[in-house]
N, C-alpha and C positions, 0 to 999 in steps of 0.2 A: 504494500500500500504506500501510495506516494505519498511524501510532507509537506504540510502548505508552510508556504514561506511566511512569517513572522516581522514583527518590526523590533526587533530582539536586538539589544544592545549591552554588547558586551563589556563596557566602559559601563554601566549604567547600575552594573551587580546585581542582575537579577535578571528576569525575563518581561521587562519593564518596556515603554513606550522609549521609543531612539529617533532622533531626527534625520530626515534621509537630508545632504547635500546641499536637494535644491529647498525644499522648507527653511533650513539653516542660511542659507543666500539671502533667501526672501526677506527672513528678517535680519540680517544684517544690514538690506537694504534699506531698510524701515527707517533703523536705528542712522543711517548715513543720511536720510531725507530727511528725516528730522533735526539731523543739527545741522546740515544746512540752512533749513528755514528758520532755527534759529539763529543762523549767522548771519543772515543775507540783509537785516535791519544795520548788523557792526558795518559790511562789508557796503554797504548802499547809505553811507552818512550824510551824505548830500542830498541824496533822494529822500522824498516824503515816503515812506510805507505806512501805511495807512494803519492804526491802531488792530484794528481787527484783521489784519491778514494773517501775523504768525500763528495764534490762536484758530483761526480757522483751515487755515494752511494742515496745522497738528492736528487735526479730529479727520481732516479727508484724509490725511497718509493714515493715522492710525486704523479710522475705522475702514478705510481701502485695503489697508493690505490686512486685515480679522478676513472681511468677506473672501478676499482672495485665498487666504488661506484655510478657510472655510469650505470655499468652493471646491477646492482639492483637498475635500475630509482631514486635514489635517487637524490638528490641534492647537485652539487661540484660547491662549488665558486668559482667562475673565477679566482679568485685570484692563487690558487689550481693550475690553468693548465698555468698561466702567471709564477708561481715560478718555477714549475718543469722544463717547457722548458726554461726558463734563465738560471737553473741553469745545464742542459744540453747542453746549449750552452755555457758555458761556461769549463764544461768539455770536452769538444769537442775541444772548443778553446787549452785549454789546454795539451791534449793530440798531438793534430794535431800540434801544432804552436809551444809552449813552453814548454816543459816538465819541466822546473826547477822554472817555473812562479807557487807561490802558490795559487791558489784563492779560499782557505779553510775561511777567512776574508770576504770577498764578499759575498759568502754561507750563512755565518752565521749572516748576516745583511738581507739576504733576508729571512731566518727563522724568523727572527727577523719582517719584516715587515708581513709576512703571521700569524704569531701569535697574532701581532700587529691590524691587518686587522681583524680576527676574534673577537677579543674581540669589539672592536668597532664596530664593527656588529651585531655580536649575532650570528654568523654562526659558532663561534669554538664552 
């Protein structure tokens, strides 16, 4: 009788959930589009970027790349889909209510916990 193939990770000490490759790319790439958008305000100082772009910028990469990695049954830590939508609502908030309110600060404390969150898991 033949053996079905496993997502078995040897590194992982046990017969646990292992990240293939391209999952592991995905989100590295995540993690790279994210702090670029939070650079592109240091790197663009002359230019006006508008309050609510990093903030909103952060909730489309994050919650883009949950569904993408979603969408190929992978596995997205809750965390993942708790920061995206704060940090849409929060651009939301912003947009809708206070245009001059910056909550570029807020964003980048809640990257700070989802990066945070991964390492203490083993899920980044």
């Amino acid at each position: 009788m033949a053996r079905r193939r496993s997502n078995y990770n040897a590194q992982s000490g046990g017969g646990g959930y292992g990240k293939s490759r391209a999952e592991a790319k995905v989100e590295r790439l995540t993690w790279a589009f994210l702090v670029i958008i939070f650079a592109i305000p240091l790197i663009l100082d002359d230019t006006p970027v508008p309050n609510g772009f990093v903030v909103l910028a952060g909730a489309v990469i994050l919650l883009g790349s949950g569904f993408y990695q979603y969408s190929r049954r992978w596995k997205v830590s809750p965390i993942t889909w708790i920061a995206g939508t704060l940090m849409l609502f929060l651009s939301i908030l912003n947009f809708a209510l206070d245009v001059n309110r910056d909550f570029t600060g807020w964003a980048l404390i809640i990257f700070a916990a989802v990066i945070l969150f991964g390492l203490v898991t083993g899920e980044t």
